[in-house]
C-alpha positions in Angstrom: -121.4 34.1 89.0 -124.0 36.4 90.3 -126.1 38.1 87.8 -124.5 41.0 85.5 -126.1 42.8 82.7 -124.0 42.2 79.5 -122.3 44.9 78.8 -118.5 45.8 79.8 -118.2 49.5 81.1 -115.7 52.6 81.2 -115.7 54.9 84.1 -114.7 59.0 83.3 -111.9 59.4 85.7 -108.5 58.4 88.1 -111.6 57.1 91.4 -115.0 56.8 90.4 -117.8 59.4 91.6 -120.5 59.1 93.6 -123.0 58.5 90.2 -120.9 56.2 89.0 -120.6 53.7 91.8 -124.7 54.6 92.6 -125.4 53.2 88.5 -122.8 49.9 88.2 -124.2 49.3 91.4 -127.6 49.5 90.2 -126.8 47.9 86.9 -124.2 45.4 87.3 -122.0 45.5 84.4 -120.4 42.2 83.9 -116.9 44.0 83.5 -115.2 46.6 82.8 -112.2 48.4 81.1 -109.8 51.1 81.6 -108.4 54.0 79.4 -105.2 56.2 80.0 -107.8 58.8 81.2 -108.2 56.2 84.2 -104.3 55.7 85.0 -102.5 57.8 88.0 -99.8 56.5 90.4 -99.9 52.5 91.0 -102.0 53.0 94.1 -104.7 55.3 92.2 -104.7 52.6 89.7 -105.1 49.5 92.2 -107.8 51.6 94.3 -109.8 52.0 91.4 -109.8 48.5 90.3 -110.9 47.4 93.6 -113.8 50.0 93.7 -115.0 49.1 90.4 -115.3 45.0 91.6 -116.8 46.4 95.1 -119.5 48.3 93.1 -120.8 44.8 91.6 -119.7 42.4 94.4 -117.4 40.5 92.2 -113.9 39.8 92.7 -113.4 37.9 89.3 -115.0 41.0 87.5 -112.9 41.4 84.6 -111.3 44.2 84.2 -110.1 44.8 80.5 -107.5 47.2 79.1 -106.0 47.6 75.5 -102.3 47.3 76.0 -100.0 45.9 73.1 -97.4 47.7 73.0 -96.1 50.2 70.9 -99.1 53.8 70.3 -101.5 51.4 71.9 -100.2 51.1 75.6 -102.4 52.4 78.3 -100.1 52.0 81.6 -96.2 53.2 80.4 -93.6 53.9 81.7 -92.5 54.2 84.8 -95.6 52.2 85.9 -94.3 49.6 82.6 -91.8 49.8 80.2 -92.3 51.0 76.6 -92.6 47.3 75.1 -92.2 47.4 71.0 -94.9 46.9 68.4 -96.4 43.9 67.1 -95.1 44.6 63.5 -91.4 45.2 65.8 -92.1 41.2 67.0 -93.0 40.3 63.5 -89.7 42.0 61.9 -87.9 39.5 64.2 -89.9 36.7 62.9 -88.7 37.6 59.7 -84.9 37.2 60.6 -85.8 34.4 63.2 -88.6 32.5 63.4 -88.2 30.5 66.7 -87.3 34.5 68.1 -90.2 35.8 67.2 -92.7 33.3 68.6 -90.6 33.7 72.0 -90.6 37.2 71.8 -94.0 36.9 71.7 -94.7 34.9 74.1 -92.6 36.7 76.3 -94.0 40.1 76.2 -97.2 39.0 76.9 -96.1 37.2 79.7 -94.7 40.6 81.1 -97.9 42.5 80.1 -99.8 40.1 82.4 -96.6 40.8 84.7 -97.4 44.2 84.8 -101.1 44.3 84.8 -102.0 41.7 87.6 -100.0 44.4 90.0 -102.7 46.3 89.8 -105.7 43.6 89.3 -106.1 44.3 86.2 -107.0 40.8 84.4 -108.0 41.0 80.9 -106.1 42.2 77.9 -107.4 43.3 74.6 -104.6 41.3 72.4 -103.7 40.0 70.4 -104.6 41.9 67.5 -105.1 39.3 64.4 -106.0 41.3 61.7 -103.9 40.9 58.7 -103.5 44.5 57.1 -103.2 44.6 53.2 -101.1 47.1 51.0 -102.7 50.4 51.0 -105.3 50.1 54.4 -105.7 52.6 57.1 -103.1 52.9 59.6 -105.4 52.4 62.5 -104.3 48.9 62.4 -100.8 48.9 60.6 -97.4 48.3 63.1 -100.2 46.9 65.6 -100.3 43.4 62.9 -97.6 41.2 63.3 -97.2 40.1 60.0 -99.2 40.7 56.6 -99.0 37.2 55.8 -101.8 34.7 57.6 -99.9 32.0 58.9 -97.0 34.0 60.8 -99.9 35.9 62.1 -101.4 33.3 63.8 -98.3 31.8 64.9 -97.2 34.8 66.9 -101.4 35.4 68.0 -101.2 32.3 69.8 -97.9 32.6 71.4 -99.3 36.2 72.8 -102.6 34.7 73.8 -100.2 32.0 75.7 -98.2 34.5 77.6 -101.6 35.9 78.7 -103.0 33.3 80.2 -99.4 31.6 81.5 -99.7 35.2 84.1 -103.4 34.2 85.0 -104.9 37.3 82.4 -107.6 36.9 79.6 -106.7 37.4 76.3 -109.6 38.9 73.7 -108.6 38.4 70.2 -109.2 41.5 68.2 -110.9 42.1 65.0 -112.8 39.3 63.9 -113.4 38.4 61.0 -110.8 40.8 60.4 -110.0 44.4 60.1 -106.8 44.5 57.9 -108.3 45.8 54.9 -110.7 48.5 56.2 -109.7 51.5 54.1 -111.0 53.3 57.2 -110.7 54.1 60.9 -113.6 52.3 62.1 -113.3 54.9 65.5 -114.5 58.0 62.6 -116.1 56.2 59.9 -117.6 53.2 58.6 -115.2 50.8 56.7 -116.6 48.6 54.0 -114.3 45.8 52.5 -115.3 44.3 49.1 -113.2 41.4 49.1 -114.8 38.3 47.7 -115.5 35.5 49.6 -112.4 33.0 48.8 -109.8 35.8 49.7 -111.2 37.1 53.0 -111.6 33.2 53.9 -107.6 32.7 52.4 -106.1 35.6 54.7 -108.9 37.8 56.8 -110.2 34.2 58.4 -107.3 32.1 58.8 -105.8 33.6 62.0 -109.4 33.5 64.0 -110.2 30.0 62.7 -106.9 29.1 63.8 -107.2 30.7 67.3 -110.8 30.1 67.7 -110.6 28.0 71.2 -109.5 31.4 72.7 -112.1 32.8 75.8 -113.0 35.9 73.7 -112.9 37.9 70.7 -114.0 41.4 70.0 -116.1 42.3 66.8 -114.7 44.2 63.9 -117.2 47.4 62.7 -116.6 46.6 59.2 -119.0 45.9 56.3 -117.8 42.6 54.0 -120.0 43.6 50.9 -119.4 39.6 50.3 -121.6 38.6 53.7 -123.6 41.2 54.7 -123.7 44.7 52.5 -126.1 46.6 54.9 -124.2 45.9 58.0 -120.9 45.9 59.8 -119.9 42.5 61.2 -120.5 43.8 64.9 -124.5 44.4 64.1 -124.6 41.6 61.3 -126.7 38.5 62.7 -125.5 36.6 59.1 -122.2 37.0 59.7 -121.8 36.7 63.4 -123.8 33.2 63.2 -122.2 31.9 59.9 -119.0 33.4 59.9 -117.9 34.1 63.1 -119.6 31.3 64.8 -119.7 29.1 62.2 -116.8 29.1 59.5 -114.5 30.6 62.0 -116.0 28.2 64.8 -115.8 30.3 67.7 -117.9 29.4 70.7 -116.0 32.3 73.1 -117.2 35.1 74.5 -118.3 37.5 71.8 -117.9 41.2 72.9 -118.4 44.3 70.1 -116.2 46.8 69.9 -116.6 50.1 71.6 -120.5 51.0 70.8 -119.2 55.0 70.8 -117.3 55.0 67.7 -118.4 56.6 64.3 -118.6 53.5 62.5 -122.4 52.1 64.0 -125.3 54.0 63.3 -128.1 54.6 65.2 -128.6 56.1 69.2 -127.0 54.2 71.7 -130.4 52.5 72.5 -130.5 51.4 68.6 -126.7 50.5 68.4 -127.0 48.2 71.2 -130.4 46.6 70.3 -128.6 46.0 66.9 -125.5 44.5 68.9 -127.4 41.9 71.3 -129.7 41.1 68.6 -127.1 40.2 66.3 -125.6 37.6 68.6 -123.0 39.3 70.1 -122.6 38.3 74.0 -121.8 41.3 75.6 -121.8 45.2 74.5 -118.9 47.6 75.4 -118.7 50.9 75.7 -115.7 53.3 76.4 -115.8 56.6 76.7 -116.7 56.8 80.1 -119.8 59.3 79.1 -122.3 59.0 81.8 -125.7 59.8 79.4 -124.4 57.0 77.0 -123.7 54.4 79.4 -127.8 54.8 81.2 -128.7 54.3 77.3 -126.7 51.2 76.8 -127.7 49.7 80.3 -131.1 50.5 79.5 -131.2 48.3 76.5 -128.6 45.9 77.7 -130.4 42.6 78.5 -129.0 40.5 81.8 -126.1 37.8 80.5 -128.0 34.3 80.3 -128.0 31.1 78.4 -124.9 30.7 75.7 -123.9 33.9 76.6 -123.6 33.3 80.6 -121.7 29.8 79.9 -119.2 31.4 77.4 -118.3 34.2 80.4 -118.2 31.4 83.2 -116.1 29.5 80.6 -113.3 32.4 80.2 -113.9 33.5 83.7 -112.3 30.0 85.1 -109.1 30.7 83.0 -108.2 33.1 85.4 -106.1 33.3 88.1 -103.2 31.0 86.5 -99.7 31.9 87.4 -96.9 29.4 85.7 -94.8 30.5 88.2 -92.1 32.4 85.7 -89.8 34.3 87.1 -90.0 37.9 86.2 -86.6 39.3 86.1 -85.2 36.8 83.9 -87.8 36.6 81.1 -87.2 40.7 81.2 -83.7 40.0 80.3 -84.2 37.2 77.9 -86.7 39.1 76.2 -84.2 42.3 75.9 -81.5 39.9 74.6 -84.0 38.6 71.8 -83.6 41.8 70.2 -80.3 42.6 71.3 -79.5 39.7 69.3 -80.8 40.8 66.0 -80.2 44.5 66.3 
């Protein structure tokens, strides 16, 4: 892997302009991600993909995008079909366990489907937080289940589906986001859950998926770990939670660097983020003035950091060979079946 700069970048528009491809050529990004701002026809879509890779010389650049079905799709329809939320794939748990877990399985396996049409190869799902009577919504129909276990049990069948289509799966918000009474995107949450309880039902679905290539942080405060800071910026709790209880070795990338919750410039925010012990720094908006501040502080991707990426970057490129149509039906009959 030639050298990249550790941080994962959004670009303003459908085709890049002529600053942009001048500074992620200059910079080299190690990857990048794509918002519905960025999605036209399939062709638009599949010429800006290529462009963003040419601008870094990289062909297994990954290219990331949040789709999970349900509000938080970026491609739809007709370029994808409307695929249900995760709390829709938990419901059927609920009535069918052995459903669900296909179900699961299944729409991931269609999301990597649809995504690798356009080289798109890295996912932002599944979503493991495990959201508790009363949070914000920001996370709400996109859990599966409030209860740990089945959580887990349908994160892993996602993250399977993934990677059975040759794309990356990034499990979202560890240590765990289902209790911010907050949208991390305006404000900073702060959870003060004790100890034994975040470790009983926050924890249990990252320990349990914690071989995965990637996880993204979660910009919430644990009052129990670290008061002053949110797990993104928090060097306690990435090295002894995150790392250690949960026992993730992956590739650690923050969440977006843009939103409300962090404090500081962008300069600050990502000092904080690499310094912390997170591997790579994204940012999202696209905002050209942001991105120079975050690539100015943003340190090349060596050591730990460099192995994790070359570690989830020779996952991709599988293909279990499924054929498309007929997991399509099976997967409409699933819920055909319980309707």
């Amino acid at each position: 892997m030639s050298e990249s700069k550790a941080i994962i970048l959004g670009c303003a528009g459908k085709r890049l302009t002529d600053e942009e491809r001048g500074f992620f050529r200059g910079e080299k990004p190690w990857g990048f991600i794509l918002f519905a701002r960025n999605i036209g026809e399939a062709g638009e879509i599949r010429d800006l993909v290529v462009e963003l890779r040419a601008t870094v010389g990289r062909d297994d650049a990954p290219v990331f995008i949040d789709q999970e079905g349900g509000r938080v799709q970026r491609i739809r329809a007709p370029l994808a079909p409307a695929y249900p939320t995760a709390a829709a794939l938990g419901n059927l748990h609920r009535r069918d366990a052995k459903a669900g877990v296909r179900a699961a399985w299944l729409m991931s396996r269609l999301h990597a489907f649809d995504l690798m049409r356009f080289g798109i190869n890295a996912d932002c799902l599944p979503v493991l937080d495990v959201p508790v009577e009363g949070a914000h919504d920001v996370i709400g129909d996109r859990a599966y289940s409030s209860d740990p276990a089945v959580v887990a049990r349908m994160g892993r069948a996602a993250a399977d589906g993934l990677m059975a289509g040759g794309v990356l799966p990034v499990m979202k918000h560890i240590p765990g986001h289902g209790r911010a009474f907050s949208d991390s995107h305006l404000a900073l949450p702060v959870v003060d859950a004790g100890l034994e309880e975040l470790r009983a039902r926050d924890f249990a679905p990252f320990q349990a998926l914690s071989d995965l290539p990637m996880a993204m942080t979660a910009h919430v405060v644990y009052t129990a770990l670290d008061p002053d800071n949110p797990a993104t910026t928090s060097p306690k709790v990435i090295s002894e939670i995150i790392r250690g209880e949960i026992g993730f070795d992956g590739l650690l990338m923050s969440d977006d660097v843009s939103m409300k919750a962090l404090s500081g410039d962008f300069r600050q925010k990502t000092r904080a983020i690499l310094a912390a012990g997170c591997d790579v720094v994204l940012h999202c908006n696209g905002a050209m003035d942001e991105m120079r501040a975050v690539a100015g502080e943003a340190t090349v991707l060596a050591g730990a950091a460099l192995e994790r990426a070359g570690r989830a970057l020779s996952l991709l490129g599988r293909d279990d060979g499924a054929e498309e149509q007929a997991l399509r039906e099976e997967f409409a009959a699933l819920f055909e079946a319980v309707a």
